[in-house]
C-alpha positions as CSV (number, residue, x, y, z in Angstrom):
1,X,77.2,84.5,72.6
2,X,79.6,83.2,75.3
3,X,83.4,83.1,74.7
4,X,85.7,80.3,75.3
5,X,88.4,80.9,77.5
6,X,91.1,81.3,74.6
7,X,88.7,84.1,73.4
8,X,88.1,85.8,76.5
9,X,92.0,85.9,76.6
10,X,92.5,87.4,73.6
11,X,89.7,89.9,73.8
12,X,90.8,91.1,76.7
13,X,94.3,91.1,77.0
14,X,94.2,92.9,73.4
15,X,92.4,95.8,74.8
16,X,95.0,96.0,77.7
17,X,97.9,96.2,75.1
18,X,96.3,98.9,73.9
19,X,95.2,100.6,76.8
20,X,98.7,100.5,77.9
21,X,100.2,101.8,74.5
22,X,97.9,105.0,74.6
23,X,99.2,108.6,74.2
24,X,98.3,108.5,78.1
25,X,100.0,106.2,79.4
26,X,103.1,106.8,77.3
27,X,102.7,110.0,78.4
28,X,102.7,108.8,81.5
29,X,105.8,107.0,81.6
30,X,107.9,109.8,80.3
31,X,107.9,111.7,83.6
32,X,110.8,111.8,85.0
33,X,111.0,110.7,88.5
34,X,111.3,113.1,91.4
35,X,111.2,112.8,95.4
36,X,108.0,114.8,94.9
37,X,106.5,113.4,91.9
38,X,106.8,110.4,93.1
39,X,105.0,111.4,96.2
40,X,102.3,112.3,94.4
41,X,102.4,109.1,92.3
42,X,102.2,107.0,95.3
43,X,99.6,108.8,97.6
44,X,97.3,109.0,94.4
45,X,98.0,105.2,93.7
46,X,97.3,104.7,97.3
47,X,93.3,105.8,96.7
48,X,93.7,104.0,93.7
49,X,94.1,100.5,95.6
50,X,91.3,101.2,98.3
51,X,89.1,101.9,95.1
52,X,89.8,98.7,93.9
53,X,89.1,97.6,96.9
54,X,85.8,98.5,97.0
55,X,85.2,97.7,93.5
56,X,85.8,93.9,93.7
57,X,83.6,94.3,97.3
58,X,80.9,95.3,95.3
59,X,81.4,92.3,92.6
60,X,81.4,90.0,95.8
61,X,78.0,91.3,97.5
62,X,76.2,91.5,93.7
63,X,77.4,87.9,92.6
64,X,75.2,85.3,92.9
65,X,77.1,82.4,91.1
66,X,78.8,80.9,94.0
67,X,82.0,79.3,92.5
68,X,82.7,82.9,91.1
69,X,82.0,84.7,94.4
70,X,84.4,82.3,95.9
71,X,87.3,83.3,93.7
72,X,86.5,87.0,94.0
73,X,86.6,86.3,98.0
74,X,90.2,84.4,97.6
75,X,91.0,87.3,95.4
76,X,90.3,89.8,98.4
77,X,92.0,87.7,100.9
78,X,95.2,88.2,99.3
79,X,95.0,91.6,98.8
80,X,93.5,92.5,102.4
81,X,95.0,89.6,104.3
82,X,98.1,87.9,103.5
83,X,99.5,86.3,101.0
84,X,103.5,85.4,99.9
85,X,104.0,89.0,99.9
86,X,102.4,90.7,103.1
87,X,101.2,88.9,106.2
88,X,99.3,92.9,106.4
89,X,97.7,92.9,103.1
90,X,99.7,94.7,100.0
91,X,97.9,98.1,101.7
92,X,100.9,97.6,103.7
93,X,103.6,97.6,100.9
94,X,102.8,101.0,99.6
95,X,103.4,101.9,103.0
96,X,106.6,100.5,103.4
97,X,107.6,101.5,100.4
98,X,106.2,105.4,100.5
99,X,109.2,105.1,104.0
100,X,111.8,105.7,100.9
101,X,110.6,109.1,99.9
102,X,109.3,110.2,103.5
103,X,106.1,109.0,103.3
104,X,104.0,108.1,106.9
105,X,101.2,106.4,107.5
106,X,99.5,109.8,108.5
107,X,100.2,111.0,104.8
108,X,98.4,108.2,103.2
109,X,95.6,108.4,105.4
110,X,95.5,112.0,104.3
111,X,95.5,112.1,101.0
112,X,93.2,113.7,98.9
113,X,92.5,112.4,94.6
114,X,93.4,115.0,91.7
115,X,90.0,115.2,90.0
116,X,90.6,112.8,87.4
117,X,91.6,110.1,90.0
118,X,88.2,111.3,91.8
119,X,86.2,110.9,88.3
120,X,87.9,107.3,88.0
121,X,87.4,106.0,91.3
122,X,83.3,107.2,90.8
123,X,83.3,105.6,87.7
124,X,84.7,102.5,88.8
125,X,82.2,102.2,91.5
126,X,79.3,103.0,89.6
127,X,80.3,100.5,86.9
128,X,81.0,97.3,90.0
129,X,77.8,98.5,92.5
130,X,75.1,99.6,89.6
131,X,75.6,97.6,86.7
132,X,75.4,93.1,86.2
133,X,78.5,91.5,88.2
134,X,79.3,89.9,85.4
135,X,80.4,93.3,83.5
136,X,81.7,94.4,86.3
137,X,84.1,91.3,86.5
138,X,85.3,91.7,83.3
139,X,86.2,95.2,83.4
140,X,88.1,94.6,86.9
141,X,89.6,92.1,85.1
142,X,90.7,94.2,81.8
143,X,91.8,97.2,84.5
144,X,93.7,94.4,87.0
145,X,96.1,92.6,83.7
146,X,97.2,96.0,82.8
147,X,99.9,94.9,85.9
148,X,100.7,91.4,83.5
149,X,104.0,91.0,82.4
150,X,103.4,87.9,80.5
151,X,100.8,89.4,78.2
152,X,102.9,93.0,78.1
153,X,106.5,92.4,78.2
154,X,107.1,93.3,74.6
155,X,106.3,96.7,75.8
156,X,108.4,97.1,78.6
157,X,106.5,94.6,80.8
158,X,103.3,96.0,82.8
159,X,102.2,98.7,85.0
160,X,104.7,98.0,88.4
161,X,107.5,96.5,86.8
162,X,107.5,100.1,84.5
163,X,106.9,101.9,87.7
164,X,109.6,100.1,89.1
165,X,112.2,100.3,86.3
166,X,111.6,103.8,86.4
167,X,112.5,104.2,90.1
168,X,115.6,102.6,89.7
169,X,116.5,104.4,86.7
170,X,115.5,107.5,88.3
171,X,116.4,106.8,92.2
172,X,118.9,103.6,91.8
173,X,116.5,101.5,94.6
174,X,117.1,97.6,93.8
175,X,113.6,95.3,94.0
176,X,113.6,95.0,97.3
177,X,113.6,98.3,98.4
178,X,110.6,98.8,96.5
179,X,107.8,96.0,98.2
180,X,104.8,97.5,96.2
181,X,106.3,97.4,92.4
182,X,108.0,93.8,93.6
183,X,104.8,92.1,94.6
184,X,102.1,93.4,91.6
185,X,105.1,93.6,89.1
186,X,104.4,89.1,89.9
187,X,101.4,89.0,92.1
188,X,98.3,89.9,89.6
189,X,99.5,87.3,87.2
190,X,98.2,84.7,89.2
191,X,95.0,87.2,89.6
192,X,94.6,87.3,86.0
193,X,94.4,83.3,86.1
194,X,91.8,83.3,89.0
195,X,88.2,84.0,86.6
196,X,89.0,82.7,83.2
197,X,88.2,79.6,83.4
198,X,85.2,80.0,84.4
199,X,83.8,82.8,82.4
200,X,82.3,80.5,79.7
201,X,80.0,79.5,82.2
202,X,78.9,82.2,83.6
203,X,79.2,85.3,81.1
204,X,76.9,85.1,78.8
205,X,76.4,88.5,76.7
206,X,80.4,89.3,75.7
207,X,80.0,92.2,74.0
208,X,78.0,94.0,76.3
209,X,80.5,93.0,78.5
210,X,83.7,94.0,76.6
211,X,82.2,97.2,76.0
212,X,82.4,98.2,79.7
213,X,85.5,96.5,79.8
214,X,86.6,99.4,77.5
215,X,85.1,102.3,79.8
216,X,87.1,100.9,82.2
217,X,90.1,101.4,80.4
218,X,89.7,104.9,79.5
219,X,88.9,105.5,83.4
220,X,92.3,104.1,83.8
221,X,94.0,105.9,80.9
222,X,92.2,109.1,82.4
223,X,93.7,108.7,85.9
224,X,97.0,108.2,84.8
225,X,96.6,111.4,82.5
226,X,95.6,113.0,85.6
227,X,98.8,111.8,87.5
228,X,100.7,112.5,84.9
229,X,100.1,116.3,83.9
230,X,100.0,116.6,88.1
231,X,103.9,115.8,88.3
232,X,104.7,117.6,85.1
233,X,103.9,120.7,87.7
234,X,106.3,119.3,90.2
235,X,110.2,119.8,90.2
């Protein structure tokens, strides 16, 4: 049965709250921030983005509802384009901001995933290329709010701004040393807004749906379990 846009709200931004409130991700968090833990942090986060990159790629070539496949292609322009934040794409943030921990280009163009970041970004892929777009949209969706303040500030806001709280406390950089964090600690609120309204419309079977929504999630609790255990070997 298909969901009004208040449901579809609720649905999914209550298994984000929970995704985000996991033994994982508080796990997660607790690292304490290093020059080189927070290399490996932002090389892995680096695949992480070209991942997405290709996941909402496959959402655009499977789509066939065209108002959708419009959004998902204004969706993509921002992020491989420009936008208020980059006139490069946001590629280019983590680029600028991996500069602060001597970071080059050559070192993100290098970089290899930890095997749960490898597992995640198959997973990902599988779920946006093999299965219906319209499961595939929600569970980009679920794994893309996770960076929403509005709907996790109770919890210390969402994935960049903790990110970026933790740099600070860790490395005292301000904001604007920090382009990445800055932009998607703002930027994926307006992405969370882009599909909603028009999800009635076209998803039809919400609980199949949700239910991917949720593998998503533990793909995403999994990578950053991964990242996470990989600095706890770093000093």
């Amino acid at each position: 049965m298909p969901l009004a846009a208040q449901e579809w709200e609720m649905a999914i931004g209550a298994r984000v709250r929970a995704a985000m409130a996991s033994p994982e991700m508080e796990r997660y968090f607790a690292v304490k921030m290093t020059p080189a833990r927070a290399r490996v942090a932002l090389l892995q986060l680096s695949l992480f983005v070209s991942c997405r990159r290709d996941g909402w790629a496959n959402l655009i070539a499977n789509c066939d509802a065209a108002p959708m496949r419009q959004r998902l292609m204004a969706h993509e322009y921002d992020e491989l384009v420009e936008d208020e934040f980059s006139a490069k794409g946001h590629y280019d943030l983590l680029i600028r901001q991996g500069a602060l921990i001597d970071l080059t280009a050559d070192d993100f163009a290098r970089a290899e995933p930890l095997r749960t970041s490898m597992a995640t970004f198959y997973g990902w892929k599988w779920i946006t290329r093999a299965g219906a777009w319209h499961d595939g949209l929600i569970a980009m969706m679920a794994t893309e709010w996770v960076n929403d303040d509005r709907r996790l500030l109770d919890q210390g806001g969402g994935l960049s701004r903790r990110d970026g709280l933790r740099w600070i406390r860790d490395f005292g950089y301000k904001w604007e040393e920090m382009p990445n964090f800055a932009a998607h600690a703002v930027a994926d609120e307006k992405h969370s807004d882009l599909f909603v309204p028009l999800l009635q419309q076209y998803v039809a079977d919400s609980e199949r749906a949700l239910k991917v929504a949720d593998d998503a999630l533990e793909l995403f609790k999994l990578y950053h379990l991964g990242v996470a255990e990989e600095m706890e070997r770093l000093r």
